[in-house]
Backbone as XML, in Angstrom:
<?xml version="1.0"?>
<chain id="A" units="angstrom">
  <residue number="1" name="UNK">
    <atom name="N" x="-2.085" y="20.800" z="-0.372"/>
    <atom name="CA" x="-2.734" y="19.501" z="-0.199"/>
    <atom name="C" x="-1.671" y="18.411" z="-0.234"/>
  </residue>
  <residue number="2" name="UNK">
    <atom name="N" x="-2.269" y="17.532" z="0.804"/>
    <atom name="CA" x="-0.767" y="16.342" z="0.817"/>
    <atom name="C" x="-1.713" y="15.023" z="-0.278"/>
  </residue>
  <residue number="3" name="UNK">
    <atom name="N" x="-0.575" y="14.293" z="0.204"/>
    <atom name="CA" x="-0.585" y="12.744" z="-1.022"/>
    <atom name="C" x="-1.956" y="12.376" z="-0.131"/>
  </residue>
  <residue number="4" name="UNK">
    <atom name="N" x="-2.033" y="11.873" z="1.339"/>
    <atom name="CA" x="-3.136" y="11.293" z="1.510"/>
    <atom name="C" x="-4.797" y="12.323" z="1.157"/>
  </residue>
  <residue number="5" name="UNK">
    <atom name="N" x="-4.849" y="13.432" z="1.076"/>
    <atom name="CA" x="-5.613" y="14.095" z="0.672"/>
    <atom name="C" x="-5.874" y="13.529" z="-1.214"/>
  </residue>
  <residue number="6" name="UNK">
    <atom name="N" x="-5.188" y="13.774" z="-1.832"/>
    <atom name="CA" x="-5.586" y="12.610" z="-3.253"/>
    <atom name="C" x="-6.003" y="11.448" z="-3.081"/>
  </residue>
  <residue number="7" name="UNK">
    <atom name="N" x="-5.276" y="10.677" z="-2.491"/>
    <atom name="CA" x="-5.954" y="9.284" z="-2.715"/>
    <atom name="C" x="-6.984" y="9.007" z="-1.486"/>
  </residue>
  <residue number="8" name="UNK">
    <atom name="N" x="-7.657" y="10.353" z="-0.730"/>
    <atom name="CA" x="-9.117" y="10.558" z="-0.537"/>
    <atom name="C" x="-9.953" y="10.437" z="-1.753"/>
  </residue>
  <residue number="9" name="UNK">
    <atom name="N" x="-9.385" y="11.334" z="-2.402"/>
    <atom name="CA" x="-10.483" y="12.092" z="-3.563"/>
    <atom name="C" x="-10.479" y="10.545" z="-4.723"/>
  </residue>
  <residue number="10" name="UNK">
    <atom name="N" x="-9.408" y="10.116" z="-4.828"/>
    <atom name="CA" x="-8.974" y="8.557" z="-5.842"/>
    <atom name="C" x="-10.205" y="7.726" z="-4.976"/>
  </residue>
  <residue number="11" name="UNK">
    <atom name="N" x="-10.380" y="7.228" z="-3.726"/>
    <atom name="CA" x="-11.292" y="6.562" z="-2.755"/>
    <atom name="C" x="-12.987" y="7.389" z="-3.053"/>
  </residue>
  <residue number="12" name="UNK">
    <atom name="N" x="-12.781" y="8.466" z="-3.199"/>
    <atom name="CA" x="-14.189" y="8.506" z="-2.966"/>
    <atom name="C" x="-14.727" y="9.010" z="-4.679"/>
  </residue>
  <residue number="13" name="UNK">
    <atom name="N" x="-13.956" y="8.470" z="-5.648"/>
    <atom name="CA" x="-14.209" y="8.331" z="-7.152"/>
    <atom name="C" x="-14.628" y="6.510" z="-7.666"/>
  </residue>
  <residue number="14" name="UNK">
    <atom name="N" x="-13.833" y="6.121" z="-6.922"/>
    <atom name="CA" x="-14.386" y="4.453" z="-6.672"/>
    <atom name="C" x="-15.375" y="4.418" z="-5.841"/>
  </residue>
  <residue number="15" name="UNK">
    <atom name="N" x="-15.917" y="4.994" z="-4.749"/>
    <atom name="CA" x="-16.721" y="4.799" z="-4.030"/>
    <atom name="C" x="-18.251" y="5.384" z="-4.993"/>
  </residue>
  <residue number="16" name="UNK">
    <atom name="N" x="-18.011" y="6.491" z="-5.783"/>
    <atom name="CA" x="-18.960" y="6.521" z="-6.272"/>
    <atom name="C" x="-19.326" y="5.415" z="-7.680"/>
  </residue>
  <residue number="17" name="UNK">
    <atom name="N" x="-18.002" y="4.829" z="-8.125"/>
    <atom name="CA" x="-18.728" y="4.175" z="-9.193"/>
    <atom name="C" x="-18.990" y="2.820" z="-8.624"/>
  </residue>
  <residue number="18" name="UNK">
    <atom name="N" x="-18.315" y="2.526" z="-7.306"/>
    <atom name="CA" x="-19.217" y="1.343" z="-7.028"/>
    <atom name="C" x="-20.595" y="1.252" z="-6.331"/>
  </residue>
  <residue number="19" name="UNK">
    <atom name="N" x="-21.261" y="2.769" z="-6.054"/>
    <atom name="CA" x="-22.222" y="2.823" z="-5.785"/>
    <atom name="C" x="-23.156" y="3.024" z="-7.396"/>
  </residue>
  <residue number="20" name="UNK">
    <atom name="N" x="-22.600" y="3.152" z="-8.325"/>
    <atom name="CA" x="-23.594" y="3.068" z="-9.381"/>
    <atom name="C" x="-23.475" y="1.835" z="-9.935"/>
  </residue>
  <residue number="21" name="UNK">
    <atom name="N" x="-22.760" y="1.092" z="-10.044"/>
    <atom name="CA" x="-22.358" y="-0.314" z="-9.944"/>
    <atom name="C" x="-23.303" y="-1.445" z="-10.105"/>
  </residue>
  <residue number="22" name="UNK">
    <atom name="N" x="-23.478" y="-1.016" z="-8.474"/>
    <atom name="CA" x="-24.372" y="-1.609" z="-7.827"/>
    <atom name="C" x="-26.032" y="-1.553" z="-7.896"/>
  </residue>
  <residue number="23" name="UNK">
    <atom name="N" x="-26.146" y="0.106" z="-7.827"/>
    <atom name="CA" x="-27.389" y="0.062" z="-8.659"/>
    <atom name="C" x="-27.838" y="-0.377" z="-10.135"/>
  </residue>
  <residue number="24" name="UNK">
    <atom name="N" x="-27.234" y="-0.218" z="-10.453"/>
    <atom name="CA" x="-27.334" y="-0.898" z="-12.063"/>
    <atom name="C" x="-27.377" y="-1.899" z="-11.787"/>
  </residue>
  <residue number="25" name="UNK">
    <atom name="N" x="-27.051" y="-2.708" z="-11.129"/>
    <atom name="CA" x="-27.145" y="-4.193" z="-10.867"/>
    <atom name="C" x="-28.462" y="-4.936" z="-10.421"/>
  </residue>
  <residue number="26" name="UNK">
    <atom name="N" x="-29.232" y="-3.563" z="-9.146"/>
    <atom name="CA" x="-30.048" y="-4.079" z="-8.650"/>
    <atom name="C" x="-31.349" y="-3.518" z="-9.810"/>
  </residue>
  <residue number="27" name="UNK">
    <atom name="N" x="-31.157" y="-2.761" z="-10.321"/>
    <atom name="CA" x="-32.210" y="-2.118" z="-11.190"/>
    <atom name="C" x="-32.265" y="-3.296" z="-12.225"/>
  </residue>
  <residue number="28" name="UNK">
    <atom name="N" x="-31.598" y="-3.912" z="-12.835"/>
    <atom name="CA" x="-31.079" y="-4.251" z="-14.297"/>
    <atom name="C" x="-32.001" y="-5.484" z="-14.630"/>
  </residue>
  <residue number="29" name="UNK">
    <atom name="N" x="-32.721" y="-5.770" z="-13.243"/>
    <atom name="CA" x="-33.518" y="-7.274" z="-13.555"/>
    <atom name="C" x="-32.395" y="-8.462" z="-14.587"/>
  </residue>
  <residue number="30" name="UNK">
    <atom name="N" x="-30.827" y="-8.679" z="-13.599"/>
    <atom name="CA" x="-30.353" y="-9.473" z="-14.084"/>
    <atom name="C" x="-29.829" y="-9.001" z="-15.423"/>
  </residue>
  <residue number="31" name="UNK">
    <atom name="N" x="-30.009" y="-8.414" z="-16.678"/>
    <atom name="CA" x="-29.856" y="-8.241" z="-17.855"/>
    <atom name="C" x="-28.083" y="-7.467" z="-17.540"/>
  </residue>
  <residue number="32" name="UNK">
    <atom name="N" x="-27.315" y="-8.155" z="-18.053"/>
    <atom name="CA" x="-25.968" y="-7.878" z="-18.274"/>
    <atom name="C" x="-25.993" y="-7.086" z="-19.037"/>
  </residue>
  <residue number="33" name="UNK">
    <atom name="N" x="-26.515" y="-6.849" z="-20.795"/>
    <atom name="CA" x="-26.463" y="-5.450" z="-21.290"/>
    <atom name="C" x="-26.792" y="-4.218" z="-20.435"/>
  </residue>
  <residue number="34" name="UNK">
    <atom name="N" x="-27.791" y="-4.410" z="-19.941"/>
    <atom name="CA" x="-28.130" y="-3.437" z="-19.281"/>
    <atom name="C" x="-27.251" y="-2.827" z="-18.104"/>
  </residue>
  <residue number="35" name="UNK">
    <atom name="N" x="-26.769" y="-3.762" z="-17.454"/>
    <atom name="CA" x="-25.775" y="-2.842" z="-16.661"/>
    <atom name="C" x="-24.605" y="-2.342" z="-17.182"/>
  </residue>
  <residue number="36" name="UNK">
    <atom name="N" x="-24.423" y="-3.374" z="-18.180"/>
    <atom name="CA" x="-22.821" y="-2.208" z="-18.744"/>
    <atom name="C" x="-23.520" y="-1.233" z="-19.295"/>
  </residue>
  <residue number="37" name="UNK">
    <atom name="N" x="-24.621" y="-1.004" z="-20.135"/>
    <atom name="CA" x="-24.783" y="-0.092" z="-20.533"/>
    <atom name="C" x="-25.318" y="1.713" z="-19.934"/>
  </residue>
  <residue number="38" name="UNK">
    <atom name="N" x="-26.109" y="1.133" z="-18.415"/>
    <atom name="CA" x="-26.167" y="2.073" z="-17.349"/>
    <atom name="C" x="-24.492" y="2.778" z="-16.501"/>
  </residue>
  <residue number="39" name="UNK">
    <atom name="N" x="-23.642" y="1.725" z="-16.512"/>
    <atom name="CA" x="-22.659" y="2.005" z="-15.907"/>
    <atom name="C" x="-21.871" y="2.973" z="-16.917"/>
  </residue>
  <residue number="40" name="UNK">
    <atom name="N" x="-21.723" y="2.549" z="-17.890"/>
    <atom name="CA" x="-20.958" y="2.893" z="-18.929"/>
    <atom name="C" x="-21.528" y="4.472" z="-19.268"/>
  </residue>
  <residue number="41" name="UNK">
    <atom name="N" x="-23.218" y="4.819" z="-19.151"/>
    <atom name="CA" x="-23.949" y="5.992" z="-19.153"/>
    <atom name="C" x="-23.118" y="6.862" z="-18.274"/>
  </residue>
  <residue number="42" name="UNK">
    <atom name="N" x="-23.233" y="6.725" z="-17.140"/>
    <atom name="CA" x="-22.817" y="7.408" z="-16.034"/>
    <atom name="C" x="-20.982" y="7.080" z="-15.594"/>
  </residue>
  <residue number="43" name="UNK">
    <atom name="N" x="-20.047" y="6.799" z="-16.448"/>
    <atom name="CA" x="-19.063" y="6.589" z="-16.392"/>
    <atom name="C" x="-18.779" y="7.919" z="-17.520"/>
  </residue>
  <residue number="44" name="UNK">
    <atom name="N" x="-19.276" y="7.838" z="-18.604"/>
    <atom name="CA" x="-19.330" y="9.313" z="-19.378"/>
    <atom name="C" x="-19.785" y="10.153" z="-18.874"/>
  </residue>
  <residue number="45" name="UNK">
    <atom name="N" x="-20.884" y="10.623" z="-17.993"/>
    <atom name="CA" x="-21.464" y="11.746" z="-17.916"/>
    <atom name="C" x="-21.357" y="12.450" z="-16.575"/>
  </residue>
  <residue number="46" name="UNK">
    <atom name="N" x="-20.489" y="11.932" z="-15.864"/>
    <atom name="CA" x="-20.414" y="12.176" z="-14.570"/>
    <atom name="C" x="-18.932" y="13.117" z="-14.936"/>
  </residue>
  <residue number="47" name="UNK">
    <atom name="N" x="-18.249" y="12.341" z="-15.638"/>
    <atom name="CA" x="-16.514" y="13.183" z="-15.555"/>
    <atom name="C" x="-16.755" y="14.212" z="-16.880"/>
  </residue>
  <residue number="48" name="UNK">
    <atom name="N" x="-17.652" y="14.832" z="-17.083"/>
    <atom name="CA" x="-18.418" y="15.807" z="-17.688"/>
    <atom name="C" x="-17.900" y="17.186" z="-17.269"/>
  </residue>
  <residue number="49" name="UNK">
    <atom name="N" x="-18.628" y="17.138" z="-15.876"/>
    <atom name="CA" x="-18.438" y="18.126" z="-14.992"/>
    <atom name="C" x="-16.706" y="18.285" z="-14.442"/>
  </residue>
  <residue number="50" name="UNK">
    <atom name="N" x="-16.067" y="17.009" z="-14.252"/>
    <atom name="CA" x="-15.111" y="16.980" z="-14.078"/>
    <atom name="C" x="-13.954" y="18.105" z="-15.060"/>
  </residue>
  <residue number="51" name="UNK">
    <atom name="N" x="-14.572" y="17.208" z="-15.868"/>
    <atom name="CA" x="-13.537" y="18.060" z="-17.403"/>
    <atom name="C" x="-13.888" y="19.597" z="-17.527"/>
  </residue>
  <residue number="52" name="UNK">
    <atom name="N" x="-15.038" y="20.115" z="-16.814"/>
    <atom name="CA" x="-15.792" y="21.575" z="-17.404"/>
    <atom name="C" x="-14.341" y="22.459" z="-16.050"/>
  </residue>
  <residue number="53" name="UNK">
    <atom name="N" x="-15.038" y="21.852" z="-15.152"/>
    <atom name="CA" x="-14.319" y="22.028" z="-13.424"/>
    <atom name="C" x="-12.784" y="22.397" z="-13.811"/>
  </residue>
  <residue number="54" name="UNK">
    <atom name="N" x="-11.854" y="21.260" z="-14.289"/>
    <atom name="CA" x="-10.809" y="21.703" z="-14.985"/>
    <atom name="C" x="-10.371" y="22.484" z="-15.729"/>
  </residue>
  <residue number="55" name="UNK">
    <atom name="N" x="-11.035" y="22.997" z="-16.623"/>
    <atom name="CA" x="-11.000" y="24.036" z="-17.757"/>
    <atom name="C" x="-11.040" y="25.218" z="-16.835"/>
  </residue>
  <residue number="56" name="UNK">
    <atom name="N" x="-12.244" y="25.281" z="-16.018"/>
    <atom name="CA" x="-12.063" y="26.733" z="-15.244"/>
    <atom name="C" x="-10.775" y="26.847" z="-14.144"/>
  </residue>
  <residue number="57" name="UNK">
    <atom name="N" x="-10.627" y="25.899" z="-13.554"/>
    <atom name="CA" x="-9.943" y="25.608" z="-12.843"/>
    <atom name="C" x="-8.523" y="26.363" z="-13.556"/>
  </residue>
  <residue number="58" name="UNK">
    <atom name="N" x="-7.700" y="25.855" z="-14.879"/>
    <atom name="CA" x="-7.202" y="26.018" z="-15.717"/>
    <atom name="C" x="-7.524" y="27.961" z="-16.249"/>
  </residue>
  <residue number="59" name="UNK">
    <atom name="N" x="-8.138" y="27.992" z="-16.506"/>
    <atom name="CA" x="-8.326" y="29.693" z="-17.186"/>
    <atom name="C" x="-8.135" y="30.129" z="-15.589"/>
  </residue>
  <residue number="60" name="UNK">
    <atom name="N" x="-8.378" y="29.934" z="-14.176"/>
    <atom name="CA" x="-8.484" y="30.748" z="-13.146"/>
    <atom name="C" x="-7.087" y="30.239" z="-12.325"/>
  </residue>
  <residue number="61" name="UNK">
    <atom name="N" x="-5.714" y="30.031" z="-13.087"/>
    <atom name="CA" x="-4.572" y="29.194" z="-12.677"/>
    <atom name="C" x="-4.713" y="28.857" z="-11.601"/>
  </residue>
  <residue number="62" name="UNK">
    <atom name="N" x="-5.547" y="28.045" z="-10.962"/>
    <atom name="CA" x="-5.992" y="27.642" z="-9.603"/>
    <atom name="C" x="-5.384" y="25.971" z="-9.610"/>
  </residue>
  <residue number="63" name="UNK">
    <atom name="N" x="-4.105" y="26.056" z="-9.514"/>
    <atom name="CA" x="-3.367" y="24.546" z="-9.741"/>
    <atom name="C" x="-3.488" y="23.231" z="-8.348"/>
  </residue>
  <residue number="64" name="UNK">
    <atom name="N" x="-4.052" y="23.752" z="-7.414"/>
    <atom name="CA" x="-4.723" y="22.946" z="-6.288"/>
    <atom name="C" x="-6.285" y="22.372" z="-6.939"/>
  </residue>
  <residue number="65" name="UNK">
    <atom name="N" x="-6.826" y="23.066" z="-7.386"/>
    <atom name="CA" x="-8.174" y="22.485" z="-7.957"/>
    <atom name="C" x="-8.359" y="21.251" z="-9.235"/>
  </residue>
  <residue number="66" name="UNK">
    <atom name="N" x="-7.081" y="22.183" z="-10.321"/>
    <atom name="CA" x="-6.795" y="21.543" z="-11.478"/>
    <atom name="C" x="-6.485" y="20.189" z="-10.601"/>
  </residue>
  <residue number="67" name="UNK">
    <atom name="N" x="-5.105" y="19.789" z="-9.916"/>
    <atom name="CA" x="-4.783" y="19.001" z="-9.590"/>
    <atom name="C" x="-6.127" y="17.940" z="-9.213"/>
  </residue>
  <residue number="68" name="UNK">
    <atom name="N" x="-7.063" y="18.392" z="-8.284"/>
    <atom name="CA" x="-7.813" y="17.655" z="-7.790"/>
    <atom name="C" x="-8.983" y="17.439" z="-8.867"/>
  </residue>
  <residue number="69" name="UNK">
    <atom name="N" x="-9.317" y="18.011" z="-9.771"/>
    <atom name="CA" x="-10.046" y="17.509" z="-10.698"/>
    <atom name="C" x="-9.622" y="16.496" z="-11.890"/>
  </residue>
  <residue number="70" name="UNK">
    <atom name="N" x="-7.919" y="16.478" z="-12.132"/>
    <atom name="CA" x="-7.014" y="15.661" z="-12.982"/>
    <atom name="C" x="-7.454" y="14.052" z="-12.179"/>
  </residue>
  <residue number="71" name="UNK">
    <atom name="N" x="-7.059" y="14.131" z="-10.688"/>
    <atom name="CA" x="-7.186" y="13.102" z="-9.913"/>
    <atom name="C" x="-8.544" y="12.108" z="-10.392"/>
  </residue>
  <residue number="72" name="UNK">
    <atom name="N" x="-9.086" y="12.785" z="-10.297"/>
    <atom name="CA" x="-11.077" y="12.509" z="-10.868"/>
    <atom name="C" x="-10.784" y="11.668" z="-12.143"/>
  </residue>
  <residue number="73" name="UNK">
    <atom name="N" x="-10.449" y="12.678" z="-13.230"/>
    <atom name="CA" x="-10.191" y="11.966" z="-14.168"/>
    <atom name="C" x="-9.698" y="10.885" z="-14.185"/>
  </residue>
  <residue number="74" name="UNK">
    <atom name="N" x="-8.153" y="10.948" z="-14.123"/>
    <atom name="CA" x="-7.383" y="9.962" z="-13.992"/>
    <atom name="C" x="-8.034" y="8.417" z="-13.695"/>
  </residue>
  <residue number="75" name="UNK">
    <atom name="N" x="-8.798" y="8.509" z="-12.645"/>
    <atom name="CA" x="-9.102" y="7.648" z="-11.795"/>
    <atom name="C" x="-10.322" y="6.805" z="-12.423"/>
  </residue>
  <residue number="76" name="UNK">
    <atom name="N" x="-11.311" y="7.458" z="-13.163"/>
    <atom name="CA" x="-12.250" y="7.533" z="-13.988"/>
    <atom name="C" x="-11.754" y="6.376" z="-14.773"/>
  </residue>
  <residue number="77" name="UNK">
    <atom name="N" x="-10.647" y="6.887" z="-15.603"/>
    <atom name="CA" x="-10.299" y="6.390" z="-16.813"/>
    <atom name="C" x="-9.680" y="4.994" z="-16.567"/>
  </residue>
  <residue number="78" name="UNK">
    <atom name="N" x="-8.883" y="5.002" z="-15.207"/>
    <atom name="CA" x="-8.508" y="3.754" z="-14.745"/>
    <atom name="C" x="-10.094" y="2.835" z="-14.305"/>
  </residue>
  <residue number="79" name="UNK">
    <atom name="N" x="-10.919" y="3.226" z="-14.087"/>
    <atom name="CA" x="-12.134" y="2.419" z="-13.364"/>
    <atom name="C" x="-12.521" y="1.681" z="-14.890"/>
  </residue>
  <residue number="80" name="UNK">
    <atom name="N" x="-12.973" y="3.093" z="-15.836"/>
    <atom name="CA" x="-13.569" y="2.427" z="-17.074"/>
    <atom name="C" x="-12.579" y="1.407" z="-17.558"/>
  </residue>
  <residue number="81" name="UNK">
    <atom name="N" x="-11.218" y="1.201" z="-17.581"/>
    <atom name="CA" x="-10.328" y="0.204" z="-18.069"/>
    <atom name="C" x="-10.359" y="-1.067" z="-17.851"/>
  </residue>
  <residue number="82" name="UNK">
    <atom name="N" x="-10.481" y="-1.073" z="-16.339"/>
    <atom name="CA" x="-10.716" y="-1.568" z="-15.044"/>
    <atom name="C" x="-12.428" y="-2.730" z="-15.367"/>
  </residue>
  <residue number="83" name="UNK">
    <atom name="N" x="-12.910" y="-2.297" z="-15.927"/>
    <atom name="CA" x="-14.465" y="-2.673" z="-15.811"/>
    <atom name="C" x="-14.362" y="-3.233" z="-17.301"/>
  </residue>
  <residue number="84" name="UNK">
    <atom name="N" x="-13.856" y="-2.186" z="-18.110"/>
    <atom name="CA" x="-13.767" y="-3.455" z="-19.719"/>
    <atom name="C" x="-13.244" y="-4.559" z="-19.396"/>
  </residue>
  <residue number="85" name="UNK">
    <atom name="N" x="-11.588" y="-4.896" z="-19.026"/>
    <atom name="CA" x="-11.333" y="-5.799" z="-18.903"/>
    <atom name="C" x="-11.915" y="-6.866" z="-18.255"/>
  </residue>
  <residue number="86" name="UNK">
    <atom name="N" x="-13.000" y="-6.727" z="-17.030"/>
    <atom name="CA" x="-13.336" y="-7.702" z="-16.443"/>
    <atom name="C" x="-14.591" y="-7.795" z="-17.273"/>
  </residue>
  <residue number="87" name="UNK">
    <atom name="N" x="-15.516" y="-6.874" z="-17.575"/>
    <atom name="CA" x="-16.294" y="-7.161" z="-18.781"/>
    <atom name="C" x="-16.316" y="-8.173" z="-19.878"/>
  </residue>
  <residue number="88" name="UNK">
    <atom name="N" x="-15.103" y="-8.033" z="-20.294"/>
    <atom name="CA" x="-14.544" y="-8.675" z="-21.736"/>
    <atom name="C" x="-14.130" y="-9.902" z="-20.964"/>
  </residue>
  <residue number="89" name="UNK">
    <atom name="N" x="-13.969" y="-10.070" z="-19.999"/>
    <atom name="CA" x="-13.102" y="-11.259" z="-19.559"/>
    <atom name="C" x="-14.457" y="-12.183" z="-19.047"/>
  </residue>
  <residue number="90" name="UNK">
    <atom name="N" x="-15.514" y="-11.567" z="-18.539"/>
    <atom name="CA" x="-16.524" y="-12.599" z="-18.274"/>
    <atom name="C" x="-17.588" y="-13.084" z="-19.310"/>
  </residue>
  <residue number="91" name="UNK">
    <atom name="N" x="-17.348" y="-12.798" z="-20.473"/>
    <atom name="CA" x="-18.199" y="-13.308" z="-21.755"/>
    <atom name="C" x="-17.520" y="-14.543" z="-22.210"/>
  </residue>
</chain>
């Protein structure tokens, strides 16, 4: 797998949290707790699977998969960072 093949998988890890984002937004009837707290739901429970994916990935030395499930993470962890700060910054 090449570099632009990752920062597919980096693109379509943002693409999904700005599609939950957004729903939380439109669901939330306005209420700001409520969307951090939907986003923040599914910011944990989604890289769930991620982390399980890795582990097997890991016991089955399958280092193309690992790689692409690290990516997930990674990216995850930069979004949630990413979203406190502007969080914390708009109160």
């Amino acid at each position: 797998m090449d570099e632009a093949t990752f920062e597919k998988i980096k693109a379509n890890v943002y693409d999904i949290f700005r599609t939950i984002l957004s729903v939380a937004v439109k669901t939330s009837k306005n209420d700001p707790e409520e969307i951090r707290q939907a986003f923040a739901l599914k910011a944990k429970q989604i890289p769930l699977n991620w982390s399980i994916s890795y582990e097997k990935a890991k016991q089955n030395d399958d280092a193309v998969k690992m790689k692409i499930e690290q990516i997930k993470l990674d990216t995850i962890h930069e979004i949630k960072e990413a979203f406190a700060q502007i969080w914390e910054g708009e109160k």
